[in-house]
Backbone as CSV, one residue per row, in Angstrom:
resi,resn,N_x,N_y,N_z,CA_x,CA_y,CA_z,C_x,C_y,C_z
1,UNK,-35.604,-153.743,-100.405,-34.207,-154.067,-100.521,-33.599,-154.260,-99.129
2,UNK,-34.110,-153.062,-98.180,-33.505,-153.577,-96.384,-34.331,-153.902,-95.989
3,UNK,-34.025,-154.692,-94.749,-35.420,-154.618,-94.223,-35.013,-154.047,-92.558
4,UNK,-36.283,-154.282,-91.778,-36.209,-153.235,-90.769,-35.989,-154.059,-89.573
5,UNK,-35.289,-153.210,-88.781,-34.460,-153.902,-87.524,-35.249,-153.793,-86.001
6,UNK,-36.662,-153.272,-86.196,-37.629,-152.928,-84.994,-37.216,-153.698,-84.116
7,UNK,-37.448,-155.344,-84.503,-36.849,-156.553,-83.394,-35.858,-156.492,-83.227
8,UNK,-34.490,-155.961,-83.330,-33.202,-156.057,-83.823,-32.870,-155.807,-82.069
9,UNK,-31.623,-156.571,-81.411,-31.067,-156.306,-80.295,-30.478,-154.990,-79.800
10,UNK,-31.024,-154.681,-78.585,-30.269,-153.094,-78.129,-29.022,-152.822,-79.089
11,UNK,-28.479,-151.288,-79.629,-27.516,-151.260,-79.622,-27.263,-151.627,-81.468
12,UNK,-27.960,-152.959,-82.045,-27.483,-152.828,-83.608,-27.986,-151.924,-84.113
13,UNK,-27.089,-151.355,-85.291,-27.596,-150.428,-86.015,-28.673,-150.732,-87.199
14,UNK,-29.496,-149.669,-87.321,-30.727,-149.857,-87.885,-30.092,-149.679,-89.418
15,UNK,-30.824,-150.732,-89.949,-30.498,-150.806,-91.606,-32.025,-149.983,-92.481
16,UNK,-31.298,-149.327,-93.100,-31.910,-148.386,-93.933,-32.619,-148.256,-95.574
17,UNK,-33.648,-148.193,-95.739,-34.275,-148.243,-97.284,-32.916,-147.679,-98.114
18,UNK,-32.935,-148.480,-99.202,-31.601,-147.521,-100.211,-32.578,-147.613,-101.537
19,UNK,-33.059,-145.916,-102.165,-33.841,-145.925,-103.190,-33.168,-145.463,-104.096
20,UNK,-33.337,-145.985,-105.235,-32.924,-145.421,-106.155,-32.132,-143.934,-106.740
21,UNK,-32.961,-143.273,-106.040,-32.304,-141.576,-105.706,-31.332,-141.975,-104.603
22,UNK,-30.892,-142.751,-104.037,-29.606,-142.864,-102.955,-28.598,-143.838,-103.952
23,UNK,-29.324,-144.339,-104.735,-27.844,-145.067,-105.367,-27.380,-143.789,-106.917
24,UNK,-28.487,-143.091,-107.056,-28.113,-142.097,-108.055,-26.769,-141.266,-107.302
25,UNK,-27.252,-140.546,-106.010,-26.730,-139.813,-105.247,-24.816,-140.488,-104.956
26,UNK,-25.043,-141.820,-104.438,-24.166,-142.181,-104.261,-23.279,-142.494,-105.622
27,UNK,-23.590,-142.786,-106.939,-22.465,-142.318,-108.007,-22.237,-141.360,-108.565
28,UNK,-22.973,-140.428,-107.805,-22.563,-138.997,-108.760,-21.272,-138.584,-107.770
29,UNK,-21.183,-139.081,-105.714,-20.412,-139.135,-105.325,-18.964,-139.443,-105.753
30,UNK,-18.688,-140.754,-106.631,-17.965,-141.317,-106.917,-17.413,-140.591,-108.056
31,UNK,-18.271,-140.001,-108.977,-18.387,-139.291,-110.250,-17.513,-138.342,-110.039
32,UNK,-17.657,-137.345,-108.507,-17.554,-136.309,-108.584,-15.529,-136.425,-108.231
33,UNK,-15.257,-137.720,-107.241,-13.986,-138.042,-107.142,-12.944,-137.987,-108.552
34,UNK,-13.397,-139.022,-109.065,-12.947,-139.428,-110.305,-12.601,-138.413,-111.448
35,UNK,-13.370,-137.647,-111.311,-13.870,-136.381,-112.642,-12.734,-135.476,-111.571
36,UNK,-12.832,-135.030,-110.736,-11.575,-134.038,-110.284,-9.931,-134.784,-110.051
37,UNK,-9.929,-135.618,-109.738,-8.805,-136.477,-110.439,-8.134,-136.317,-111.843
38,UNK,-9.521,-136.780,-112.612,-8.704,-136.227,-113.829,-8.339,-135.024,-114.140
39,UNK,-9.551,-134.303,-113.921,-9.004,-133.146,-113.673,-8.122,-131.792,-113.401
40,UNK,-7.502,-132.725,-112.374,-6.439,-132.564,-111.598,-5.000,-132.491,-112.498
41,UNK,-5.410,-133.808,-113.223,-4.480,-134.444,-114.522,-3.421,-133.707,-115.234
42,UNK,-4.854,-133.432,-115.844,-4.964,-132.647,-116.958,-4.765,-131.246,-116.729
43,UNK,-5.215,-130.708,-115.796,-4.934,-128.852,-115.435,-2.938,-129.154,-115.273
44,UNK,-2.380,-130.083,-114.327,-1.231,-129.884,-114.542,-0.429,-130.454,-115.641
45,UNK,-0.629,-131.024,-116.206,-0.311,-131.430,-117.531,-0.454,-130.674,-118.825
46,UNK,-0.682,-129.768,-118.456,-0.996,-128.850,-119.690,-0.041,-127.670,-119.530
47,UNK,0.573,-127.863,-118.588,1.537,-126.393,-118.516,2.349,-126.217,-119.663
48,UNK,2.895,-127.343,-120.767,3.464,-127.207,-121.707,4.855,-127.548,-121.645
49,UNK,5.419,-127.251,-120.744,6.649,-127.058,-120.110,7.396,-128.618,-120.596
50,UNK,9.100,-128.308,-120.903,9.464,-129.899,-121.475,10.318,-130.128,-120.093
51,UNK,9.834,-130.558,-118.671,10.437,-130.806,-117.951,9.753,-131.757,-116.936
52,UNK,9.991,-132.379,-116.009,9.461,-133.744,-115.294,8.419,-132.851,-114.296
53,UNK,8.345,-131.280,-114.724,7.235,-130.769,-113.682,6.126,-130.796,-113.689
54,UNK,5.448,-130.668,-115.607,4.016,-130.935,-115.340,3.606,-132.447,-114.898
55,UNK,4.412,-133.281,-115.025,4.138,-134.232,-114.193,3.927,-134.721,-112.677
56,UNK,4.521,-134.170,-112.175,4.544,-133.799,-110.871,3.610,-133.284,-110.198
57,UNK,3.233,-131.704,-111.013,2.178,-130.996,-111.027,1.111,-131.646,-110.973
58,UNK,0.651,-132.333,-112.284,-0.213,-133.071,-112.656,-1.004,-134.362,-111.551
59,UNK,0.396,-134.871,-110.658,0.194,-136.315,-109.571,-0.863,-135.472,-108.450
60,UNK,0.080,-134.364,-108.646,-0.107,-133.746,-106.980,-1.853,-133.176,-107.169
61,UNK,-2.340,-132.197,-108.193,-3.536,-131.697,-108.285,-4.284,-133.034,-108.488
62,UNK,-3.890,-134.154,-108.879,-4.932,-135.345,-109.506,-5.054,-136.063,-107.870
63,UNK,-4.047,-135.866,-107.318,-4.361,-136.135,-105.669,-5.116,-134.831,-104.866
64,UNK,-4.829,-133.525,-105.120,-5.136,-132.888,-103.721,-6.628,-132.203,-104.288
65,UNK,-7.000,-132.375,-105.410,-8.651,-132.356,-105.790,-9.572,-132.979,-105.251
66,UNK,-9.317,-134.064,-105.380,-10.419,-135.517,-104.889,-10.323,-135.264,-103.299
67,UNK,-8.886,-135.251,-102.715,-8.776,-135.461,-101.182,-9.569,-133.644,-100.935
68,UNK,-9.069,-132.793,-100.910,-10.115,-131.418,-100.630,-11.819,-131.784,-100.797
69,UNK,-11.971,-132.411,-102.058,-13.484,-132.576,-102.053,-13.799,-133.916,-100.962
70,UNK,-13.618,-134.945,-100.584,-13.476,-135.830,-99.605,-12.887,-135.367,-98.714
71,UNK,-12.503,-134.270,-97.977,-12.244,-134.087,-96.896,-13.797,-132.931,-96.737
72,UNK,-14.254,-132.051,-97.321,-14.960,-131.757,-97.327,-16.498,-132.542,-97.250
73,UNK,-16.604,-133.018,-97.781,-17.280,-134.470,-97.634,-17.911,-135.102,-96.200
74,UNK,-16.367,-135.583,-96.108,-16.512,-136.610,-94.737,-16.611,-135.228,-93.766
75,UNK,-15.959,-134.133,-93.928,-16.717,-133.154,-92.536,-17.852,-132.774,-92.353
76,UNK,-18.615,-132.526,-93.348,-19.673,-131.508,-93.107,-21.334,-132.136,-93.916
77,UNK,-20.706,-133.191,-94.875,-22.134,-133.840,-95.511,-22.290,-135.532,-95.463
78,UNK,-21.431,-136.192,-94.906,-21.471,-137.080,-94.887,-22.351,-137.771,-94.254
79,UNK,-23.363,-138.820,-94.205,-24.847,-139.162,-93.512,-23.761,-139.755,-92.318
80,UNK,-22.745,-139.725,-91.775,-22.284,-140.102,-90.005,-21.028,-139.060,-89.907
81,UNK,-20.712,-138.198,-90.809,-20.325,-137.207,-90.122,-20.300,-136.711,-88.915
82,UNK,-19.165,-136.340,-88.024,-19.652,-135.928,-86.396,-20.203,-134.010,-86.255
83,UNK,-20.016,-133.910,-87.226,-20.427,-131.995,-87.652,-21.091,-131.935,-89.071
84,UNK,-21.987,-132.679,-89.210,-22.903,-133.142,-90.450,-23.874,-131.695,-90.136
85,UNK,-23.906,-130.874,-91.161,-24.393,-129.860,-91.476,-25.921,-130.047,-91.638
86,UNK,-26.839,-128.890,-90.830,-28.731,-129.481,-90.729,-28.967,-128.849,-92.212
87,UNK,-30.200,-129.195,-92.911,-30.849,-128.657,-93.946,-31.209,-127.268,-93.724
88,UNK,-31.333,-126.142,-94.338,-31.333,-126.397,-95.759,-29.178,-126.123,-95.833
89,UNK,-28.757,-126.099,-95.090,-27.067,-125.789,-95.271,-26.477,-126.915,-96.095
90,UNK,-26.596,-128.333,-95.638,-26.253,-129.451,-96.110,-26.717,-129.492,-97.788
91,UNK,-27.803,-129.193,-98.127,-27.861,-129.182,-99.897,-27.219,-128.165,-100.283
92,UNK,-27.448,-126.739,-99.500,-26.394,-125.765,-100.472,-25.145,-126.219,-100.328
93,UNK,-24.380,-126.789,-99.337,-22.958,-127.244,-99.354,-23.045,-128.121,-100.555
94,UNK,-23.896,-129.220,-100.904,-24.249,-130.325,-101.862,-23.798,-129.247,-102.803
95,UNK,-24.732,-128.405,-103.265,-24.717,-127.507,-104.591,-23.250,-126.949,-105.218
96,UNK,-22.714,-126.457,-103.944,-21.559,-125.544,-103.878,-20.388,-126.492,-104.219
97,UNK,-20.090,-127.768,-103.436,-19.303,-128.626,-104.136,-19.511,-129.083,-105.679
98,UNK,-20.507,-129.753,-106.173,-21.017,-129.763,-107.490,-20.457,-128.932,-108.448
99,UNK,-21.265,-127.608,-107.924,-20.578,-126.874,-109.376,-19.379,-126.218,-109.463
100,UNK,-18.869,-126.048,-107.732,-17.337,-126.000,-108.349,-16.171,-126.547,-108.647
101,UNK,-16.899,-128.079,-108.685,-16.226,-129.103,-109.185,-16.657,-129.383,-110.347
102,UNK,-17.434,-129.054,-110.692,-18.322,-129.261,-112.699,-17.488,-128.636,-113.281
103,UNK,-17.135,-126.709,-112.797,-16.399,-125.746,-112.757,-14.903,-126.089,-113.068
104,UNK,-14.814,-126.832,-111.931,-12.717,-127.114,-112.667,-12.639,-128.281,-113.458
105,UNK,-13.586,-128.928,-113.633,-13.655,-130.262,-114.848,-13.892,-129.361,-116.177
106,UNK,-14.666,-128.499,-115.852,-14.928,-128.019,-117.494,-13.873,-127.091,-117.528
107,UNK,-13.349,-126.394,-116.903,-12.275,-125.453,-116.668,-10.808,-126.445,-117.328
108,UNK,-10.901,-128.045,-117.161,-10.027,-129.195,-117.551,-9.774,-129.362,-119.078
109,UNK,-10.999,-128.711,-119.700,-11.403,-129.290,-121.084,-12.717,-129.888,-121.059
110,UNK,-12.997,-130.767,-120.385,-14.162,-131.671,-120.050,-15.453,-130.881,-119.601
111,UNK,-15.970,-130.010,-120.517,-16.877,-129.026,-120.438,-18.211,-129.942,-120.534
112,UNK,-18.579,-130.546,-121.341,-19.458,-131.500,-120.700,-19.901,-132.358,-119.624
113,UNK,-18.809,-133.204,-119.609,-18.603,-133.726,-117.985,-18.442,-133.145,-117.077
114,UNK,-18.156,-131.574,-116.891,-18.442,-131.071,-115.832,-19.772,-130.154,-115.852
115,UNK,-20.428,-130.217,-117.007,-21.450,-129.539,-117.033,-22.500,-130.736,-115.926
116,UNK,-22.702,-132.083,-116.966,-23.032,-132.934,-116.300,-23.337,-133.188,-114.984
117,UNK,-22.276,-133.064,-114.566,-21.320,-133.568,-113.144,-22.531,-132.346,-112.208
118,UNK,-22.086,-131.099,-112.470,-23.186,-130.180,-111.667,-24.845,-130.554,-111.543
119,UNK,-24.813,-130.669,-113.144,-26.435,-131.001,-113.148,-27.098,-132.030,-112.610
120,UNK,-26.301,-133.063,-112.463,-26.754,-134.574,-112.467,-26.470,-134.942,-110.701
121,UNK,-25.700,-134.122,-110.341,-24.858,-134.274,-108.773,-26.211,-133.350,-108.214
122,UNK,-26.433,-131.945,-108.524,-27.329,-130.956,-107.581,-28.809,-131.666,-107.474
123,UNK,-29.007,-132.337,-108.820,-30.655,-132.992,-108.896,-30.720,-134.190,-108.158
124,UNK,-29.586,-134.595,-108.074,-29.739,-135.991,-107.373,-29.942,-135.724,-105.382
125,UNK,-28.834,-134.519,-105.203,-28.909,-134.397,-103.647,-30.488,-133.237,-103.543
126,UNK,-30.938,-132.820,-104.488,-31.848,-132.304,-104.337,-33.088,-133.259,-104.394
127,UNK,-33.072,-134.082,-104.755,-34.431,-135.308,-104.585,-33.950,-136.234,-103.385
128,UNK,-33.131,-135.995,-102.791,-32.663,-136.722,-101.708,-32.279,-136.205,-100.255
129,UNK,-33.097,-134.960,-100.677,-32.875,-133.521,-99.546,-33.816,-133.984,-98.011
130,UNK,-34.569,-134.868,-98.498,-36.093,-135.243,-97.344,-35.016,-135.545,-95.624
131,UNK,-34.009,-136.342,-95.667,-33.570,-137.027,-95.231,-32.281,-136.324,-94.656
């Protein structure tokens, strides 16, 4: 799918194999945004309350879920991160985000999808641990 930049001029960056376990990896990424978003939603939306707050509630957790897990992210596991965490730290961080984001999805209602979300997120950065 890449190919390799050996000849490639001082200075370009080297383009990289993307296997299958990296495109798994990379939507469970996306998975894991999306799913705490709703998340987010739904935990404030449920307060019951007949006033313009669980809404509010609701914007703000469906925003500051995703951005906490992406800020977490881009610091410490991200493959160009500038404080990219060495192995074995970088998969347990992998792990630790996962399930306590599976954790407040199923904690959402969405007890499957966050069951999922753990299982399918830890196996994927765990077959993708080499690297």
């Amino acid at each position: 799918m890449a190919r390799r930049t050996d000849d490639a001029e001082p200075g370009a960056p080297r383009v990289q194999h993307v296997g299958p376990t990296d495109v798994l990896a990379f939507l469970c990424e996306i998975a894991l945004v999306v799913l705490l978003a709703v998340a987010g939603w739904r935990l404030g939306t449920s307060t019951g309350l007949a006033s313009p707050l669980p809404v509010l509630l609701g914007v703000l957790l469906a925003l500051a879920l995703p951005a906490a897990a992406i800020a977490v992210w881009g610091r410490w596991l991200a493959p160009r991160a500038a404080r990219r965490l060495s192995q074995p730290w970088r998969l347990d961080a992998h792990i630790a985000v996962f399930v306590a984001s599976g954790l407040v999805v199923a904690a959402a209602g969405l007890v499957w999808w966050g069951v999922g979300l753990a299982l399918v997120g830890t196996t994927a950065f765990a077959l993708t641990r080499a690297r």
